[in-house]
N, C-alpha and C positions, 0 to 999 in steps of 0.2 A: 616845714614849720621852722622857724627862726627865733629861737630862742638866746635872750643874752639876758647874763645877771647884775645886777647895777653897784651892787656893793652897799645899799643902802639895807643897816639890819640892826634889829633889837631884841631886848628878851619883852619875852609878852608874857608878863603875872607869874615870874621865874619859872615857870612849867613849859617854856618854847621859846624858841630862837625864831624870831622871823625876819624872812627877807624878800628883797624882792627879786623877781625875773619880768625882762621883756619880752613879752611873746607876742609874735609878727607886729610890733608895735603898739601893745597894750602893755599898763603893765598889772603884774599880776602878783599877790602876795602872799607867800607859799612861807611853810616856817616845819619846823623837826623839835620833836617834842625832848623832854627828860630823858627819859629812860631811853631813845633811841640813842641820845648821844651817851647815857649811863652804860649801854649794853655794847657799844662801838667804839666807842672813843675815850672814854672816861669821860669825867664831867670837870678834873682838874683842882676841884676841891681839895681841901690840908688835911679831910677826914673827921673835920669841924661840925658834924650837922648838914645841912640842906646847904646847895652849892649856892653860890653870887650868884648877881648878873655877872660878874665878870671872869667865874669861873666857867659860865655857860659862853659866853662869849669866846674865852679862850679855846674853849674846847670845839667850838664851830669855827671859828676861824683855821686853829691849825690841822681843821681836816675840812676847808671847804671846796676842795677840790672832788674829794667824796661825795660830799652832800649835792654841791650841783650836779654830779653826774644820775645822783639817784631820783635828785630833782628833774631834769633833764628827761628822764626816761618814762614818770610818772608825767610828766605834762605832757610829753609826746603821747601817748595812751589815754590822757582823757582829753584831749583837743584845748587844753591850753588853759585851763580852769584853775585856779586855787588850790593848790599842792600841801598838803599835811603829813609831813615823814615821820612814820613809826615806828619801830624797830622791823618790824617785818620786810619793809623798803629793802632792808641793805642784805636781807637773804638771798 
């Protein structure tokens, strides 16, 4: 399976980061929730309340070498589907 990520990514209803992956030439839009990046990463927030978009941003970006990898491993296991990372993922 031939999986590549496009770099194309947003927060969706500040509860999840999504993005996308190509898989064998589809592409496919997988995303990692709150608490997964609260639980792993921090979320990057000042400690203000409920994080930004661009707190959540930050916080996927500077660990998106992780996330596709967890992504990566979850798409290879269900045959290429629509990927939802939860905290559980990075166990």
């Amino acid at each position: 399976m031939r999986i590549e990520f496009t770099g194309r990514r947003e927060v969706v209803a500040a509860a999840r980061v999504a993005y996308e992956a190509n898989v064998d030439g589809k592409d496919v839009w997988c995303s990692v929730s709150l608490d997964a990046l609260n639980d792993h990463f921090g979320n990057g927030s000042l400690g203000n309340g409920a994080p930004s978009a661009h707190d959540l941003v930050g916080a996927f970006e500077a660990n998106r070498a992780r996330i596709e990898n967890a992504t990566r491993r979850v798409l290879e296991r269900n045959g290429g589907r629509s990927v939802e990372l939860e905290t559980r993922d990075f166990d």
